[in-house]
C-alpha positions in Angstrom: -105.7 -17.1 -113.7 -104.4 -17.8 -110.7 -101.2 -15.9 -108.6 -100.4 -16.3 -105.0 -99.5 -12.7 -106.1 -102.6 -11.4 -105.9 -103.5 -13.7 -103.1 -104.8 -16.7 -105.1 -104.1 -19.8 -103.2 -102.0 -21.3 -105.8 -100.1 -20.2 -109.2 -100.9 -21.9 -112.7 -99.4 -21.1 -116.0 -102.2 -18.9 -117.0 -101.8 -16.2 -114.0 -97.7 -16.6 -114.4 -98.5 -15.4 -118.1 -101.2 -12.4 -116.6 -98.7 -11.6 -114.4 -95.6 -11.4 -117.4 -98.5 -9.3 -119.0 -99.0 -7.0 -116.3 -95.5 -6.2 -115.4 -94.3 -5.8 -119.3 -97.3 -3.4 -119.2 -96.6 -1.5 -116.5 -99.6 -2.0 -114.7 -100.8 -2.5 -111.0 -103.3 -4.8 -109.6 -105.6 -2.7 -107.9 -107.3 -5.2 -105.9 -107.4 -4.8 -101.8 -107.1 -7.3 -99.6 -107.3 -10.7 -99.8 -111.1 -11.6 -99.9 -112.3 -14.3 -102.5 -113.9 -12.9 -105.9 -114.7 -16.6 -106.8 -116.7 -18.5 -104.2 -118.4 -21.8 -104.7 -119.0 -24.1 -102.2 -116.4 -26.3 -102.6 -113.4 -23.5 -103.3 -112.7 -19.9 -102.7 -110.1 -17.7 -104.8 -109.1 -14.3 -105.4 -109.0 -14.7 -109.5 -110.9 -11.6 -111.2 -108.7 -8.5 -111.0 -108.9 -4.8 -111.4 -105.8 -3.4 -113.3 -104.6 0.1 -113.5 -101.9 1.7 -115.0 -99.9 3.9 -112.2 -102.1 7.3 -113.0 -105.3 5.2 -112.3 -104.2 3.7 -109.4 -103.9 6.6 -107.4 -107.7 7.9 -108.6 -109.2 4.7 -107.1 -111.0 4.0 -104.4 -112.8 2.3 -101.6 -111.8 -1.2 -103.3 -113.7 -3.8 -102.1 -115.7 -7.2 -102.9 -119.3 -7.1 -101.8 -120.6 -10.1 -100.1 -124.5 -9.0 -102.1 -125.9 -12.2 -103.6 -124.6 -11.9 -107.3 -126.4 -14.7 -108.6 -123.1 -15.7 -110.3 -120.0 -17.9 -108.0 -118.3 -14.1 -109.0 -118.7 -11.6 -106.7 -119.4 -7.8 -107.2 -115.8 -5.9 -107.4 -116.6 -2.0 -105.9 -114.5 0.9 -106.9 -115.1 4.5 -107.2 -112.4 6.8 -109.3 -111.8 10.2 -108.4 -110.4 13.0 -110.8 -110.2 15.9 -110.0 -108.8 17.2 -113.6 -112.7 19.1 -114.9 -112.7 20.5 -111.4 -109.5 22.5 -111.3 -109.3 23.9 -114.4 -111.2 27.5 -114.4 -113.0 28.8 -117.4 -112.4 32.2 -119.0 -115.8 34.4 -118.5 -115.5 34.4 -122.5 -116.1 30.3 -122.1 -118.5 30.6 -119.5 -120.6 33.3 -121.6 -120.4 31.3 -124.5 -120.6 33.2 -128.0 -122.6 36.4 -126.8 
């Protein structure tokens, strides 16, 4: 699907309808950048997305397309997520003792 709004070169019916879906859904692109996902020799695109709904997108991180042979004319989307939720919540010494 294509979308100059998500830096595809062009728009066809099929990324006007992903982006309908998107917006109706409430999600985000997530994608960085403009560098190609899809690269042939003949044509570059930016056409494989990472979506997120607006509680994801502020976990992820350090977006980026690897230029690492893939053996595929798709290349490798790199993300980490960070959530903090486990880390912040503090056991009892009841939990942490388990059943004594």
């Amino acid at each position: 699907a294509h979308n100059i709004a998500w830096a595809s070169t062009n728009t066809n019916a099929r990324g006007e309808e992903l982006l309908d879906f998107i917006l109706e859904n409430n999600l985000e692109v997530l994608n960085v950048g403009d560098v190609p996902t899809f690269v042939t020799r003949v044509r570059s695109e930016v056409i494989d997305l990472t979506l997120g709904n607006s509680y994801i997108s502020g976990k992820v991180s350090g977006w980026r397309v690897s230029t690492e042979p893939s053996l595929s004319d798709h290349r490798i989307i790199e993300f980490s997520i960070k959530d903090n939720t486990l880390a912040s919540k503090k056991k009892s010494p009841k939990n942490q003792l388990g059943n004594v």
